[in-house]
C-alpha positions in Angstrom: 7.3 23.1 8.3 6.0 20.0 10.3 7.0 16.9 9.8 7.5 13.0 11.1 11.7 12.3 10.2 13.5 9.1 10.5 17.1 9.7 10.9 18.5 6.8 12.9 15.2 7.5 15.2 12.0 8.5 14.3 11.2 12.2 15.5 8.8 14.8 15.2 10.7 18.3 13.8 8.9 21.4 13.7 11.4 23.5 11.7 12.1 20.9 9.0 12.6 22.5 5.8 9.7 23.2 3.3 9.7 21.5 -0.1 10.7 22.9 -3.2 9.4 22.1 -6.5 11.6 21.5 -9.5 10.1 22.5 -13.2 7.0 19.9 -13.2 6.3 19.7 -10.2 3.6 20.5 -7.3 3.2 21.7 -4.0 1.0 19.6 -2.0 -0.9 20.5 1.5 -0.9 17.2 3.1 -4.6 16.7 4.7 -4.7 13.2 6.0 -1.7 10.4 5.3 -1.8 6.4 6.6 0.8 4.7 8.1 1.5 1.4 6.0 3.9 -1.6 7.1 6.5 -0.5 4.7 6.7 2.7 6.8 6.7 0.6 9.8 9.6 -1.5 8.1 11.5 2.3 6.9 11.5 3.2 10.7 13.0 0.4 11.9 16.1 0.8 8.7 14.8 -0.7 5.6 15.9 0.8 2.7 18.4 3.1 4.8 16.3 5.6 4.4 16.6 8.8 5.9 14.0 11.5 5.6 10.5 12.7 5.7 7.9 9.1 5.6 4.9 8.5 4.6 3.3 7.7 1.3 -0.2 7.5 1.3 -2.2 10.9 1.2 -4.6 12.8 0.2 -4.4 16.9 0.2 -4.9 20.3 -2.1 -2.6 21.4 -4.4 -1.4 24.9 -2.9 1.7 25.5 -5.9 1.7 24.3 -9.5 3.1 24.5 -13.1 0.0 23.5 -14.0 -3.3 25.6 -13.7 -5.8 22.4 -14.2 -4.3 20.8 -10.5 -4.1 24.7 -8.5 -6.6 24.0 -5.9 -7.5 20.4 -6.6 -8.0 17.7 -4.0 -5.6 15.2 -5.1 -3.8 11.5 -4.4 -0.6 11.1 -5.9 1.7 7.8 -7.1 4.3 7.7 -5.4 7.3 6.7 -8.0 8.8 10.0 -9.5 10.3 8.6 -12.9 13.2 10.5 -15.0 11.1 10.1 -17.9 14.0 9.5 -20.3 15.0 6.2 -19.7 14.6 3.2 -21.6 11.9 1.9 -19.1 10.1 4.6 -18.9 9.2 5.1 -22.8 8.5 1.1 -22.3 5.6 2.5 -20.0 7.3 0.9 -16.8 8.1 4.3 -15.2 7.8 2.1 -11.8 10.7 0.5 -12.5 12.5 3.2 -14.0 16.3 2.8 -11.8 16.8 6.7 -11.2 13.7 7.1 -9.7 12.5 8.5 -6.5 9.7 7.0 -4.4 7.6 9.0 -1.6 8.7 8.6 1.6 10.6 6.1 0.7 13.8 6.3 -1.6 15.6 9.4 -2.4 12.5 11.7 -1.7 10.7 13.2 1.5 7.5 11.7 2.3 3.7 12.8 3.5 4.1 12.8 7.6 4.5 16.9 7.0 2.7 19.7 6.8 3.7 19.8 2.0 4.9 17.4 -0.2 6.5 17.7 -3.4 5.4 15.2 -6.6 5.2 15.7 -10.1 2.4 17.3 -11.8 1.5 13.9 -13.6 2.0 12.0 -10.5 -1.1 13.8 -8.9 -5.1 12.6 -9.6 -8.0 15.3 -8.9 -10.7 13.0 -6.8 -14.1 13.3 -6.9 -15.8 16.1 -4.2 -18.1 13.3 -2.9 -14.7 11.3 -1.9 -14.4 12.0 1.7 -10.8 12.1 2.6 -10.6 9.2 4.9 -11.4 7.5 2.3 -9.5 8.9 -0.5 -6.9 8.0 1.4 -6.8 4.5 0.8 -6.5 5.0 -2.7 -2.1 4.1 -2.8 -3.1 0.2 -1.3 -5.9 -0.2 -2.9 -4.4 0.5 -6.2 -1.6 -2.2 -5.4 -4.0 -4.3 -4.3 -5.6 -3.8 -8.0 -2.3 -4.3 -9.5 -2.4 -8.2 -8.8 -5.6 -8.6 -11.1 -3.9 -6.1 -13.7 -1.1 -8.3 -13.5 -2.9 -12.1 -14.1 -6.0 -13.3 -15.0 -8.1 -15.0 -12.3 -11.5 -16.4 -13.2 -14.1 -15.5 -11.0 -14.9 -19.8 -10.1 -11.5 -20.4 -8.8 -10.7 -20.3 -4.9 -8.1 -17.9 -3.7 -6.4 -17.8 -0.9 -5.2 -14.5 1.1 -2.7 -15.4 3.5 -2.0 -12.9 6.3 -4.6 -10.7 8.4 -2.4 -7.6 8.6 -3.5 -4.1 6.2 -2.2 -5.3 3.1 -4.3 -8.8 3.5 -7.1 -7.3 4.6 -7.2 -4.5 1.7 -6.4 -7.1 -0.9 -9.4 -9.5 0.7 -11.8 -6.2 0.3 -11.0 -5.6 -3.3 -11.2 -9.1 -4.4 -14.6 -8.8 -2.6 -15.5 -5.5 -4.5 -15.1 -7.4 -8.1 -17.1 -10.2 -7.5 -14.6 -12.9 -6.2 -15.2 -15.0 -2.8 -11.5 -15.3 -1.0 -10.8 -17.1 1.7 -8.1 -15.2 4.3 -5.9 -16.6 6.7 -4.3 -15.4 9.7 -3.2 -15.6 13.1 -5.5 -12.7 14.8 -8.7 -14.1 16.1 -9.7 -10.3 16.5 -9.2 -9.2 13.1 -10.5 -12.1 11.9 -13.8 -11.3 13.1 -13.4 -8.2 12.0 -13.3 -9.4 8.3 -15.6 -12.0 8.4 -17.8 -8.5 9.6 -17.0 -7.0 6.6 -17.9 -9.9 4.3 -14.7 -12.0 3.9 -14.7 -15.2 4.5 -11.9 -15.2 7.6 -10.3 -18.2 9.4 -7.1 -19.2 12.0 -4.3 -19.8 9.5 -3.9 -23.1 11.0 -7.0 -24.0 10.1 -6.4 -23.7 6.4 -6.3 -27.0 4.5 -6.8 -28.3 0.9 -4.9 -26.4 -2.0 -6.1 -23.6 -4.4 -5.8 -22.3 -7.3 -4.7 -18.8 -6.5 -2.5 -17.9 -3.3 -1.9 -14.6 -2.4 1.3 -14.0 0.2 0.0 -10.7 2.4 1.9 -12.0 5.2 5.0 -9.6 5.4 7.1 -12.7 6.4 9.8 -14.4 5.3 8.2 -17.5 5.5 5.0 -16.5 3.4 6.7 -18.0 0.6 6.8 -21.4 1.4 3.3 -21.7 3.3 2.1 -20.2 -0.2 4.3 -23.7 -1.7 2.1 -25.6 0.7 -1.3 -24.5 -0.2 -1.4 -23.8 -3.8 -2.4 -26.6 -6.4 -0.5 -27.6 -8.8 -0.8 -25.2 -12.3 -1.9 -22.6 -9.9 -0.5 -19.8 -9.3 1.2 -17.6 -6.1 0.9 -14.0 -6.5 3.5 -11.9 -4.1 2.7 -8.5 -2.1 5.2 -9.1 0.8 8.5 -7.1 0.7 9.6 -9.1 3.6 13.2 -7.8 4.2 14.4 -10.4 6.1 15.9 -13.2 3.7 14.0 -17.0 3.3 15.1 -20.5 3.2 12.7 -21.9 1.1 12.8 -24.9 -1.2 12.0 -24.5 -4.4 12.1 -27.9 -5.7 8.0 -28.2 -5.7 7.6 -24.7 -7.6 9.3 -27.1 -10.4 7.5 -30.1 -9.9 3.8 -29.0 -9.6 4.7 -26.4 -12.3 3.3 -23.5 -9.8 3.7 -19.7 -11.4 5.4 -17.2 -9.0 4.6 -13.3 -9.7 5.8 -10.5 -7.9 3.3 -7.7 -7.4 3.8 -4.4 -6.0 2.1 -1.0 -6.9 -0.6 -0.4 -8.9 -2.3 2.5 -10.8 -4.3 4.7 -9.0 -7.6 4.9 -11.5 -8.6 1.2 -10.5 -8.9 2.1 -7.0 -10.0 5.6 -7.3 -13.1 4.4 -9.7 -14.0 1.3 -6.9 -13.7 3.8 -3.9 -16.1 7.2 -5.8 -18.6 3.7 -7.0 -19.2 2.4 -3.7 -18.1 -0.7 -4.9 -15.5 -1.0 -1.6 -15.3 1.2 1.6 -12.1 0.5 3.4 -13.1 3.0 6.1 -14.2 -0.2 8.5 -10.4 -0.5 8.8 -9.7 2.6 11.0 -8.6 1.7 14.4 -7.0 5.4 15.6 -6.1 9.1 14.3 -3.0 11.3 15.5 -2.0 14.6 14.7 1.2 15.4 13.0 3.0 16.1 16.6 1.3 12.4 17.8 3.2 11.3 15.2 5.9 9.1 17.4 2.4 7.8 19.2 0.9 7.2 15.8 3.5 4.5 15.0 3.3 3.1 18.4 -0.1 2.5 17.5 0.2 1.4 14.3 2.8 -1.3 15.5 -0.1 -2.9 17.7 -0.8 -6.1 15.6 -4.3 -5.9 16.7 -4.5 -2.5 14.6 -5.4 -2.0 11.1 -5.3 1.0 9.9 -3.6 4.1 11.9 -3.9 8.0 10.4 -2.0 10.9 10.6 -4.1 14.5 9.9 -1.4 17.3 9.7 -4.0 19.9 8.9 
């Protein structure tokens, strides 16, 4: 098959082996796939991962154990969990430590032509779904997670710091459940883009005052402390950055103003799967380009332009 592979480089293989399912599993035909800063972050040797990339999707089941997903237009989680462990009969199956995550650790990824995922990994979506929007479905639903994750009435003010995807998908799904954040970032472009689309969008060093909530979207080491800066005290930071680079940050006022630090990373699909087929958000404003599978090394070219939101990739 077709496929994007990162093996030192990043490279476009035609004759890259096809996927094969072990007892549980499915077959996928990959139809349209997003390129994500965590893939940006893989191609450049996060994680040390070698292999197919990519992680969000959408595509038709072409090979299954089970005869309700044959056929079906699908979105898939992306952690494979062993199922036995201790943390997965806790429910936490996306912290179980033997498992494999698309594109990312241990198993090849959506930048092909088929994918392999288990059978309860994968969720029909609705026919009136259109696909580049279906295919949102993977950051939206971590974007979700942070509100699974801790309460946040809807009078408080939060704060989104960074203007890159994950900011501005977090920004549209606070939007689509009623809250009003405030974003900051260092892209006058995007900015404008997002204040466009209903968020309330300003130069990050413009931001002033503290708030109650503060949400580090940044990708940078530094998030961290800026978040230590502009959060009140008894509020709360909420993390989506896997910045890989490490941080010198003090700590000290994390104590002192008794602030509450969570981590936050994916999210259940449903969530985002119910807002996307109600109309409730429409992330497609965030498309800047689309590239075929042999584009692919031009796709992430793209996609590196910090100007750019949202790149695709349509193998199909």
């Amino acid at each position: 098959m077709r496929a994007l592979v990162i093996d030192r480089q990043l490279s476009f293989r035609s004759d890259y082996p096809d996927p094969q399912p072990a007892p549980g599993e499915s077959i996928v035909r990959v139809d349209l796939a997003g390129i994500c800063g965590t893939d940006l972050e893989i191609a450049q040797g996060y994680m040390a991962y070698r292999g197919v990339l990519g992680h969000e999707f959408v595509g038709h089941v072409i090979h299954s154990s089970n005869p309700k997903l044959a056929g079906r237009r699908v979105v898939g989680e992306i952690n494979a969990a062993c199922g036995r462990c201790a943390y997965c009969a806790g429910g936490l199956g996306r912290h179980c430590p033997d498992r494999t995550v698309l594109g990312i650790l241990g198993r090849d990824g959506a930048f092909a032509d088929l994918l392999r995922l288990p059978d309860e990994n994968l969720i029909p979506i609705p026919d009136s779904l259109a696909d580049d929007a279906a295919v949102f479905t993977e950051p939206l639903a971590a974007a979700y997670e942070l509100l699974q994750q801790i309460h946040i009435p809807l009078d408080k003010s939060i704060l989104v710091l960074g203007d890159g995807r994950l900011g501005a998908i977090v920004g549209l799904a606070l939007r689509g459940e009623g809250y009003e954040p405030l974003l900051g970032g260092h892209h006058r472009e995007k900015l404008d883009r997002l204040s466009k689309l209903g968020i309330a969008a300003i130069a990050e060093d413009q931001l002033a005052g503290r708030h109650d909530f503060v949400i580090d979207c940044t990708g940078s080491p530094a998030g961290l402390a800026r978040a230590i800066d502009l959060v009140k005290p008894r509020g709360a930071i909420i993390l989506k950055s896997t910045a890989a680079l490490e941080a010198n940050v003090n700590l000290s006022p994390l104590v002192v103003n008794e602030i509450t630090v969570i981590g936050s990373r994916c999210g259940a699909f449903q969530p985002a799967l119910d807002a996307l087929a109600e109309g409730r958000i429409d992330p497609r404003p965030l498309i800047d380009a689309g590239f075929s599978l042999g584009d692919g090394v031009a796709a992430f070219e793209a996609a590196r332009n910090p100007l750019n939101f949202k790149v695709l990739i349509r193998p199909t």
